[in-house]
N, C-alpha and C positions, 0 to 999 in steps of 0.2 A: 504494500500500500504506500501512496505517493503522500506527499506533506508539502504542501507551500507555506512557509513560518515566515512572515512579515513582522520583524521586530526591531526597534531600535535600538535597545540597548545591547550592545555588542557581547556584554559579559553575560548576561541572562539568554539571548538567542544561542550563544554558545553553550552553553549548558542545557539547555529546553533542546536542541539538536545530539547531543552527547546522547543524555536522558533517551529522546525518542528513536534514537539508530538503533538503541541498545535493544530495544521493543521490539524491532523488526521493522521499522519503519521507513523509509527511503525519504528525504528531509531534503528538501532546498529553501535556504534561506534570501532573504530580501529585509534592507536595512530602511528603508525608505516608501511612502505612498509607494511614487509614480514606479518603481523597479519593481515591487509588489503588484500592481493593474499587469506592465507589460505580460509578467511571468504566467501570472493566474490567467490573461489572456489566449497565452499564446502555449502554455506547457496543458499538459494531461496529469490534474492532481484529482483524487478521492477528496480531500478535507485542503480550505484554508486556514489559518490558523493567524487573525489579523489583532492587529495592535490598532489602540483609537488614537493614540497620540502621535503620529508620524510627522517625521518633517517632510517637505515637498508634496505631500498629499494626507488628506486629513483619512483615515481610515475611516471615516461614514460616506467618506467620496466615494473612496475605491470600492467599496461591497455598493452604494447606489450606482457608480458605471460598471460595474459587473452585471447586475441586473439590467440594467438598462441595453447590453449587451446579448442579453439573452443566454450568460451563462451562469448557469445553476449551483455552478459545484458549492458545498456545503458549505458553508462560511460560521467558526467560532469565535468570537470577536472577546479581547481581552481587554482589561481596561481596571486602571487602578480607581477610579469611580464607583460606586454603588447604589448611585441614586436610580430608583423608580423611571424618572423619566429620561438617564443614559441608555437603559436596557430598553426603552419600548421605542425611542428614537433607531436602538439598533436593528431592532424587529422590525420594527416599519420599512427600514429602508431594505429589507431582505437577508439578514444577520439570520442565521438559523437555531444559535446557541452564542451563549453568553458567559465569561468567566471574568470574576473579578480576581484581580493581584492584590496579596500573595494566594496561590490555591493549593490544593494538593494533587503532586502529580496523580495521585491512583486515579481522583477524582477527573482530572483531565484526560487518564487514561479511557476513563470509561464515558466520557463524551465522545469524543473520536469514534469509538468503536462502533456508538448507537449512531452516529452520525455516517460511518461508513456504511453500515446494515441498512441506513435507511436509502444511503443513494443521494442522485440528485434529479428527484421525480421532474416531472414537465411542469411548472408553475400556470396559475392561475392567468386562462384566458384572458382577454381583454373584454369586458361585458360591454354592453353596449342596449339602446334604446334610439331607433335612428339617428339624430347625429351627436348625440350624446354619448360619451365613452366615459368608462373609469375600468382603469388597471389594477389591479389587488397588490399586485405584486410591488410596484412603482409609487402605490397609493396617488397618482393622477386623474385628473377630472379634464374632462375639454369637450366644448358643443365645437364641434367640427374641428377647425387648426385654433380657434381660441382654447389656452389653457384657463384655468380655471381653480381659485385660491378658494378653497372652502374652510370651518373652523373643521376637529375632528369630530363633533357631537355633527354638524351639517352633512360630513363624509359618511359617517355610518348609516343617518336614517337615507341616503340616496343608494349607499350599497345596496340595502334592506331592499330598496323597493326597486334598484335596477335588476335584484337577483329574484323578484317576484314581478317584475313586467308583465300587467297586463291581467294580472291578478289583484283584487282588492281586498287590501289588508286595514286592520284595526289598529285602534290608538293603544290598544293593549299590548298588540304583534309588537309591533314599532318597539315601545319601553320596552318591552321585554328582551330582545333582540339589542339595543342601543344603549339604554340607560343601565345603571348599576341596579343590582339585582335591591339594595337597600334601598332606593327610589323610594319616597315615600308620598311625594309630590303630588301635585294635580296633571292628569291625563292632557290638558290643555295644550302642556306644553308642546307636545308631538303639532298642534297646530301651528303653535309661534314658530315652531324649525321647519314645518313646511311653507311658512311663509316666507322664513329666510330664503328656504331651495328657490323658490321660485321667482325672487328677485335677482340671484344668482345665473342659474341654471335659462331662467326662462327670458323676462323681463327683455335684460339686453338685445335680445335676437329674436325678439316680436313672435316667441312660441308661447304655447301653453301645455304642457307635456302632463301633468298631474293632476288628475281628475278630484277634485271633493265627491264623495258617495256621501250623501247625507242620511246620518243614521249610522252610519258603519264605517267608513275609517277613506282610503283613498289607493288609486291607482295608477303608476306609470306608464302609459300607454306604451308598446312596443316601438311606433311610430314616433316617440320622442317631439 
């Protein structure tokens, strides 16, 4: 099994390379972003193994134009951070697994491993609703070639109902699916963020994609 290790610290990539030869593992290293994109570009690895603090490329670049690249391979992103919103910035941009510094190797052993067994499946289509698109993968919004800035609460209830086009769903579906399960709030609000969508999504480009069903919740037409 092949290793792409993007690390800047010379003395810890030496060692984190020592460590995983000794495994069985075949280990190329890269001290920097942009030597880490070309490599994971252009070589044939099982797992990357990416550092967020890079100099020449920030390690949220490089796993976002890897995906953006349309390539898969596994990405575990390391990072002396531990905050809540380093790890879901990492996930969102296509990071598949997350290790905070300092860790234990076993523990790093056995990410690798689950990440080898899993592969690097075909990621998530590009949904779509006539000329409205959003990428799972890229987390992107665009009515045609406009891209399109949503907040994340705006991005999931269009997920929701791009991936139920055409279907009419409830204020309940919606919360359930989008807000936190402790939600304790008024159901209304599912109205205030369709109303956002539609000043967003619609407004500027003189459509109207998103039906009100009165009485029962709303629907995105296929036809966008």
């Amino acid at each position: 099994m092949r290793i792409l290790l993007v690390e800047d610290e010379v003395r810890f990539a030496r060692t984190l390379h020592r460590a995983l030869s000794s495994e069985g593992f075949v280990v190329d290293v890269a001290h920097d972003g942009a030597d880490g994109l070309e490599l994971a570009t252009t070589g044939d690895f099982d797992v990357v193994i990416l550092d967020i603090m890079l100099p020449g490329m920030h390690g949220y670049r490089v796993v976002e134009e890897l995906r953006a690249r349309s390539i898969w391979t596994p990405v575990l992103m390391l990072s002396a951070k531990d905050g809540d919103y380093d790890q879901a910035d990492a996930f969102d941009l296509g990071a598949d697994d997350y290790l905070t510094k300092p860790f234990s190797f076993v523990v790093l052993l056995a990410r690798l491993r689950a990440l080898v067994r899993r592969g690097a499946p075909e990621r998530p289509a590009i949904l779509s609703a006539g000329s409205l698109t959003l990428d799972p993968a890229r987390r992107r919004v665009a009515r045609g070639e406009t891209a399109l800035t949503l907040t994340p609460r705006e991005y999931g209830v269009l997920e929701y109902l791009i991936r139920h086009k055409d279907d009419v769903v409830t204020k309940a579906e919606i919360l359930r699916a989008v807000w936190d399960s402790n939600y304790e709030g008024d159901d209304n609000v599912v109205e205030v963020y369709i109303g956002y969508l539609r000043r967003k999504i619609d407004a500027p480009f003189d459509t109207d994609s998103i039906d009100t069903i009165r009485g029962v919740g709303y629907r995105l037409r296929c036809d966008g």
